[in-house]
N, C-alpha and C positions, 0 to 999 in steps of 0.2 A: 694281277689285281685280284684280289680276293673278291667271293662273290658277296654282295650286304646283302642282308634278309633282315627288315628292321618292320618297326611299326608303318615306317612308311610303303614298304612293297616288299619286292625283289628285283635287286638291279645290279649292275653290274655291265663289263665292258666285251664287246663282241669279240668272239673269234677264241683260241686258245684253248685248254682245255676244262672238259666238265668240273663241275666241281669250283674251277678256279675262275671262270670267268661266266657270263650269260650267255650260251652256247645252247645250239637247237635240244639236246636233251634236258637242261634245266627247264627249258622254259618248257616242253613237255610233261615233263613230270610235276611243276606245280602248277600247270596249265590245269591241266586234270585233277591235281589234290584239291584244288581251288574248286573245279566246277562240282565234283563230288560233294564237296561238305556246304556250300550255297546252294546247290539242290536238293540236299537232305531235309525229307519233309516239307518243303515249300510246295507251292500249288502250280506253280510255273517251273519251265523244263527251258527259260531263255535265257542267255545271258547279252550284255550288249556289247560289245566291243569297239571302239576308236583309238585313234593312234595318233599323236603330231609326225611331224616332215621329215625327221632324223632320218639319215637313208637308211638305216636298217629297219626303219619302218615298214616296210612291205613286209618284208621275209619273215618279221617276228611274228606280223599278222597273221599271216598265211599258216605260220606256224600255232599259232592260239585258235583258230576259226577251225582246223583240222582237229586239231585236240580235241577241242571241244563235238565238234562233231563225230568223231570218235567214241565218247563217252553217251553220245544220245541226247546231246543240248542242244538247241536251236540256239541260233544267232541273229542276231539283227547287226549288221554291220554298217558303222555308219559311216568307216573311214576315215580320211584327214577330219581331223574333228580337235577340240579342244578337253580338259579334262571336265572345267566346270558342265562344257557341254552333256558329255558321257553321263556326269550326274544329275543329269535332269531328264535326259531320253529313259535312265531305267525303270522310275515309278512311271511316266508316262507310256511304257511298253510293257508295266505289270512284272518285268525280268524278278531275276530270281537275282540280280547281280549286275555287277560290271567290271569289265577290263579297260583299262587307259593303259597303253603302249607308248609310255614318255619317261626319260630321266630326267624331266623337271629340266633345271638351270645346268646339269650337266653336261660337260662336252659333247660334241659328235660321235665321240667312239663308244658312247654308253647309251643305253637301253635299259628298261626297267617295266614290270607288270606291277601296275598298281587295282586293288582288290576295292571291289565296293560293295555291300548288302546292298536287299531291295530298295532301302531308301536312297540309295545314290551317296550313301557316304563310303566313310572307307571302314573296314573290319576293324576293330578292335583288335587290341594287342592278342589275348584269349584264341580268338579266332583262326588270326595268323599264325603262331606256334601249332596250330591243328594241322592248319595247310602245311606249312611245314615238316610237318612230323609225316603226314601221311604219303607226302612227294617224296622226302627221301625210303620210307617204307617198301612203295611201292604196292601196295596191300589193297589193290585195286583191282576191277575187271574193265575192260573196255566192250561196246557192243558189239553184237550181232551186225553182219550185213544191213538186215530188213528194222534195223531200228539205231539207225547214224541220225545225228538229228540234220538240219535242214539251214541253209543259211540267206538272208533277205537282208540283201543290201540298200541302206535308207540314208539318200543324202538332202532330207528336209529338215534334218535339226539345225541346220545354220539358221535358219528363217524363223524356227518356231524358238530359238534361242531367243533369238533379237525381237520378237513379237513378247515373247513374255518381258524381258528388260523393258520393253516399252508400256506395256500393263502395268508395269509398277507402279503405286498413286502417287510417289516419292520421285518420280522421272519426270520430268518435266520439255517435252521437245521442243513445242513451241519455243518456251524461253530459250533454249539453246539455240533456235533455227533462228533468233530474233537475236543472237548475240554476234552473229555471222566470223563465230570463230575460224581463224586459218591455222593447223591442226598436222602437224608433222610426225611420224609415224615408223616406229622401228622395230619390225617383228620380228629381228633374226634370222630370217628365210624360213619360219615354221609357218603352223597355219593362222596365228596372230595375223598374218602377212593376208587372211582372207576375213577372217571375222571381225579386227577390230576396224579396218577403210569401210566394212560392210554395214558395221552399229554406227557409225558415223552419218555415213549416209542416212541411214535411217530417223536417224536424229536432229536431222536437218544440219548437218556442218556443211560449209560451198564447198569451203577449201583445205583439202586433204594434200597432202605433202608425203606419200611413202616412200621409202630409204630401207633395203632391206626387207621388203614384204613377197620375193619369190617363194612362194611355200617347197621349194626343190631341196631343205634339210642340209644346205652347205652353209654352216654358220660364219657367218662374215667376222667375228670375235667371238669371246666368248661368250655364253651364252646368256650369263648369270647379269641381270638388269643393274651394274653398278658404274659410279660414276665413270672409274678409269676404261669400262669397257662400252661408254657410251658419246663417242666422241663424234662421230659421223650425224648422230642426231644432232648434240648442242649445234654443230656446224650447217646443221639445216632447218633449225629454228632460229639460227643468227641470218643467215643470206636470205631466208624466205620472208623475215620480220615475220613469224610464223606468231600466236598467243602461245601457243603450248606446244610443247613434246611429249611425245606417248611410248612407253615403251614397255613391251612382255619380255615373260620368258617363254621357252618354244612349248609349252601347252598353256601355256594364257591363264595362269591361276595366279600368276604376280606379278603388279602391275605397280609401273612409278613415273610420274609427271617429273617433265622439262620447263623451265619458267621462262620466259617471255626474252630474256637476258642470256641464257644457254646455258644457264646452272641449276642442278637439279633441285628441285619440290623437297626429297629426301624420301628414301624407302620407306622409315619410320614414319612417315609423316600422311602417308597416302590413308590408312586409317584413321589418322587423329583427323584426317580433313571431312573425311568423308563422315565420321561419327558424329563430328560438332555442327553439319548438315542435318544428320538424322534424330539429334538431340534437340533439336532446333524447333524439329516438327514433330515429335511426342516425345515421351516423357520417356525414363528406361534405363537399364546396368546397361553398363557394357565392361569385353572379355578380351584381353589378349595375353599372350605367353609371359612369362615371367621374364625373358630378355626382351620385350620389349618399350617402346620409349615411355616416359610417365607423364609424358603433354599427354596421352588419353587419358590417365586418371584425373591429371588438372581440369581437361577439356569437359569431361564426364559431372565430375565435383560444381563445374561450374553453371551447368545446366541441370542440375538438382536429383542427378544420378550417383549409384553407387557404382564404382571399377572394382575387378574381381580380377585376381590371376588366374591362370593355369600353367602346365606345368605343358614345356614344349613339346611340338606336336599334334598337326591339323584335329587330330579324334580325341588329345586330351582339350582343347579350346571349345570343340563343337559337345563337347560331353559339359562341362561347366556354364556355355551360354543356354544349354536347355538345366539345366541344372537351378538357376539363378534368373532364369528366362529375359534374356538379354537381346535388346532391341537391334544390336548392331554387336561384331566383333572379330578379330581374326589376328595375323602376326605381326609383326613389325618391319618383316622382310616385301611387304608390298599385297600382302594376304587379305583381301575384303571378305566377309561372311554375315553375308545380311540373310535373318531368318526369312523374310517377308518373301522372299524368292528361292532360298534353300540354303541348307547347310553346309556350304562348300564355297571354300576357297573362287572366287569369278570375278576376272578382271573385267568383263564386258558389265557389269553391275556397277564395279567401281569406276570406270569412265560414264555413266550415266549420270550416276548418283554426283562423282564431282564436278562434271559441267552443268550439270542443273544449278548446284551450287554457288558456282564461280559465276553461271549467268546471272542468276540472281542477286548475287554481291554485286556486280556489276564493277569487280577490280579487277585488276591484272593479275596473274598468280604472284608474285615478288610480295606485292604489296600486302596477297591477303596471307603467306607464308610471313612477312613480320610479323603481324598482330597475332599470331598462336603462339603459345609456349615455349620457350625458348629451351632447346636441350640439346646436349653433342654427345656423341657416343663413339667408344673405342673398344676394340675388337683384336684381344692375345690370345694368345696359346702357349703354354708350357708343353714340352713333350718328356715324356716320363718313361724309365725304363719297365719291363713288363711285367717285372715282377714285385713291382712297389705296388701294395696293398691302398687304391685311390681313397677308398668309401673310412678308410682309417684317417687318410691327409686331410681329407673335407671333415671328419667326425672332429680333429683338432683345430681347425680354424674355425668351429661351429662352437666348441667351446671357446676359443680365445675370444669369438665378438656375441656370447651367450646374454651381454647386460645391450646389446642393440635390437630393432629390431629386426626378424630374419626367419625364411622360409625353406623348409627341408624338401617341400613335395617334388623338389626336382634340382636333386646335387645342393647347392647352398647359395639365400638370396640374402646379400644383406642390406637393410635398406637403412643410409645414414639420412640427415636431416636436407641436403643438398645433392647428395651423392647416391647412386645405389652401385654395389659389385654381384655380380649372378655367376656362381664357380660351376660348372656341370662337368662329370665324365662322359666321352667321347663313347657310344654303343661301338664305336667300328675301329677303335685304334690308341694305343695307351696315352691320351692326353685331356688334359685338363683346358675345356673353352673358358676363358675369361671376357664377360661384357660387362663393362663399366659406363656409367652415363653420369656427365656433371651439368652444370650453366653454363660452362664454358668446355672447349677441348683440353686446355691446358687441367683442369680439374677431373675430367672424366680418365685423360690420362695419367696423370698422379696418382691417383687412388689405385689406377689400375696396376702400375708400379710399386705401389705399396704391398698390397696383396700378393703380387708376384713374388717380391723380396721376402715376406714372411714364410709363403711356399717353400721361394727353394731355402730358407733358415731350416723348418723342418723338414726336409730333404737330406740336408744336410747332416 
């Protein structure tokens, strides 16, 4: 497996060799390019580090906490921790930075450094290709003996997590403690598996149901929160008559609801719920990627807001809702990003925010997923040989639907009157993602079959 080095970090799969997979010397060499150029000029010498459960969790750690002390940075290490968490300990600790040790919804054999500035988000694209450059250089010194930096291990951010979600003036406990939800619980064996049973409680829920919550990094399935991989849940929302299912992925930045019946909410749909909550009780844009569903623009249009795209990718969404200053916003893969608490992806926000919601609806989830926007979405790929020129194939499908309208900032969007089709090249491998969304599947399909056939016409 090839190593990725994309906007979103650097990840890649354990063992094997440098270069080709995430192996003690990568993660070395941009351990260090990383701490160098997030301490360059800053006023702080700290950065903070956390990890999820994955079992190469430790040793990656062990390996970044060295690095870094090596170069003369303090650490504040907070351990099993979550990513949203990570991002909210760094301005709280004044860091210069932070590290998350997670491959997100990736399998168990992968690992990944995900990069944060002061503020607790992630580096810009800019940034990244710095670190990069300077990791493979090598064009560094490391310290002196008498000046390693020092490292202070801090396992209170679970609490002062779940204390701010609870600050929120948009959380509401009471009502949730007064809606005496019973509350079923799938964290894949990461640390989901300690923070979201933990916000619960705190929220006044009796009755927690966890399936999956050993934080011990053996993922019971796959890790990625989708329907086909979430079946142990529906089956413990059905046997327990549970209201809802909860499920992460193993760093808890994407989050998607189980209905009452043991079918899911819809990844898509965890923002649209959560917005038409927050839309509810002030006024505001909101923001998500160009693939995702248009019930948030419906939902947004109908509460007297304007919906804005971005162009995929946590740091292009969070750059456009401060852009457009956007009350609410994030992906369609389960991504909450409420400013009012921070710019970052945080599933523990979005289970507040939607049971305050739901308490105060005072419906079942089933019931209050009919009355929202009705949309179905389907999900191809073409795979392309590597040396077919893509930015040329997307340039003539931009002209054949040029009298529609459609959006270039990220591969090609095209948006019909029922239908939308969103064509993007693949950063890590010769294919073309196709996301189609209709009223129905049969229509979000179609189109997407359409589009396909024209591809390979010119292919052809």
């Amino acid at each position: 497996m090839t190593l990725i080095k994309s906007i979103s970090g650097i990840r890649g799969t354990i063992g094997g060799r440098a270069g080709e997979n995430l192996t003690p010397i990568d993660i070395v060499k941009f351990t260090a390019a990383f701490g160098k150029i997030i301490t360059q000029g800053a006023t702080s010498r700290t950065i903070v580090v956390g990890r999820d459960a994955r079992v190469s969790g430790d040793m990656v750690a062990r390996l970044v906490i060295g690095t870094l002390q090596s170069i003369g940075i303090d650490v504040v290490d907070l351990g099993l921790s979550t990513t949203p968490t990570v991002e909210i300990a760094v301005p709280l600790e004044s860091a210069a930075g932070g590290i998350i040790l997670t491959a997100s919804h990736n399998p168990g054999q992968w690992n990944a450094l995900k990069l944060l500035n002061a503020q607790g988000e992630f580096i810009s694209d800019v940034e990244g290709q710095e670190v990069l450059a300077l990791g493979e250089s090598l064009e560094f010194d490391f310290a002196e003996y008498n000046q390693l930096g020092k490292v202070r291990e801090d396992d209170s951010y679970l609490q002062k997590h779940i204390d701010a979600v609870l600050a929120l003036p948009l959380v509401d406990a009471a009502a949730i403690s007064q809606a005496n939800f019973k509350i079923a619980v799938d964290a894949v064996n990461s640390s989901g598996g300690i923070y979201i049973p933990a916000l619960l409680k705190a929220l006044g829920v009796p009755t927690i149901y966890p399936i999956h919550c050993a934080p011990n990094g053996e993922f019971p399935h796959n890790p990625e929160p989708l329907k086909e991989h979430l079946v142990d849940l529906s089956q413990a929302v059905i046997e327990n008559k549970a209201d809802l299912g909860i499920a992460v992925d193993p760093d808890v930045d994407r989050l998607v609801f189980m209905m009452e019946d043991g079918e899911l909410f819809g990844e898509e749909y965890t923002l649209v719920a959560v917005a038409d909550y927050i839309l509810s009780q002030k006024s505001g844009n909101t923001v998500s990627n160009l693939s995702s569903t248009r019930a948030l623009r419906d939902v947004t249009v109908h509460h007297g807001g304007q919906y804005y795209a971005a162009a995929v990718g946590e740091v292009n969404v969070v750059t456009k809702m401060k852009e457009v200053n956007a009350v609410i916003g994030g992906e369609g893969n389960g991504g909450i990003i409420y400013p009012d608490s921070h710019y970052g992806r945080d599933a523990l926000v979005g289970v507040a925010l939607f049971l305050t919601h739901l308490a105060k609806l005072k419906q079942k989830p089933s019931a209050y997923r009919a009355s929202l926007p009705q949309y179905y979405m389907s999900k191809n790929k073409i795979t392309l040989t590597p040396e077919l020129d893509i930015d040329s194939l997307l340039s003539q499908m931009q002209e054949k639907y040029a009298h529609e309208t459609h959006s270039t900032i990220d591969g090609l969007k095209i948006d019909f009157e029922h239908e939308w089709v969103h064509l993007r090249k693949s950063n890590t491998e010769p294919i073309i993602r196709i996301y189609s969304e209709g009223k129905t599947p049969e229509a979000a399909e179609d189109i997407a079959q359409k589009i396909i056939s024209e591809i390979q016409a010119i292919i052809a």
